[in-house]
C-alpha positions, 0 to 999 in steps of 0.5 A, a space after each residue: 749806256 745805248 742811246 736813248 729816246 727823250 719824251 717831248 715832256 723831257 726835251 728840254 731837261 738838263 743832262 746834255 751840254 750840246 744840243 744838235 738841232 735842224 734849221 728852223 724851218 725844218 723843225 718845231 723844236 727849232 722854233 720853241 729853242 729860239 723862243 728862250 734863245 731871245 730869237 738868236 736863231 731867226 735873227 741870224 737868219 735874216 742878217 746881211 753880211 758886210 760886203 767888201 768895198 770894190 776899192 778895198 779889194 783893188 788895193 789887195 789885189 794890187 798890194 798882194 796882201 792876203 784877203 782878211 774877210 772869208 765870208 761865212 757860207 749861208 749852209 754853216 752851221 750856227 753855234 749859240 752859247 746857251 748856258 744862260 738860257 738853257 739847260 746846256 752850253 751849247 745850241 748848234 742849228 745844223 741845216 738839213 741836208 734831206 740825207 739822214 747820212 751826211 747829217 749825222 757825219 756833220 752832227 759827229 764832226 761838230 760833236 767830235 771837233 768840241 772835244 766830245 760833250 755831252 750831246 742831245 740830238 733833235 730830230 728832223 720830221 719824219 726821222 727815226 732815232 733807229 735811222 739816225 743810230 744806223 747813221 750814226 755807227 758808221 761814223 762813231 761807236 760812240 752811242 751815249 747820247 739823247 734823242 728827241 723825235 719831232 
């Protein structure tokens, strides 16, 4: 089985455990998961992480302890489980990077580093399926998977 194209009516059918989607500015289905996501997605958006106190610090560095806090880098990817609210597992919002390769190489490291689900790819706007497959091949021969055009 090739990859295959999803209708909007379809979209959010069963049959994928993970579902690869853009940042929600970026795309409309973004914004109608985060709706039966309870706005997880928005909501992460807007949170500050905790900062560690100067003293806090001060004494690491004294102490030569290790630092035990890595702050998260605001262009990491976010992974929901989903399986409560949605026809999946998972929902992983990965922001677009304007370059349809080094997307489908992140879209393929998350894929491949959860040990290869079943997967449903949504689109940025203004990108075609045959775009991404294009991309996608050079990572993987991989091809049964979904996807849905924005």
């Amino acid at each position: 089985m090739a990859m295959s194209v999803l209708s909007q009516a379809s979209a959010f059918n069963p049959g994928s455990d993970l579902w690869i989607v853009p940042h929600l500015e970026k795309s409309q289905w973004t914004a109608r998961l985060d709706w039966y996501l309870n706005f997880q997605i928005c909501k992460s958006s807007r949170h500050k992480h905790a900062q560690t106190d100067a003293f806090v610090n001060e004494v690491l560095k004294e102490t030569e302890l290790e630092k035990f806090y890595r702050p998260v880098s605001a262009q990491a990817p976010l992974m929901i489980a989903s399986e409560q609210l949605l026809p999946n597992k998972w929902v992983v919002v990965l922001p677009w990077a304007e370059d349809m390769s080094s997307w489908s190489k992140e879209v393929f490291q998350i894929w491949n580093g959860l040990k290869e689900p079943t997967l449903r790819i949504f689109l940025p706007p203004g990108q075609s399926a045959g775009n991404f497959q294009q991309s996608w091949v050079r990572n993987s021969s991989f091809e049964e998977f979904t996807v849905v055009l924005d």
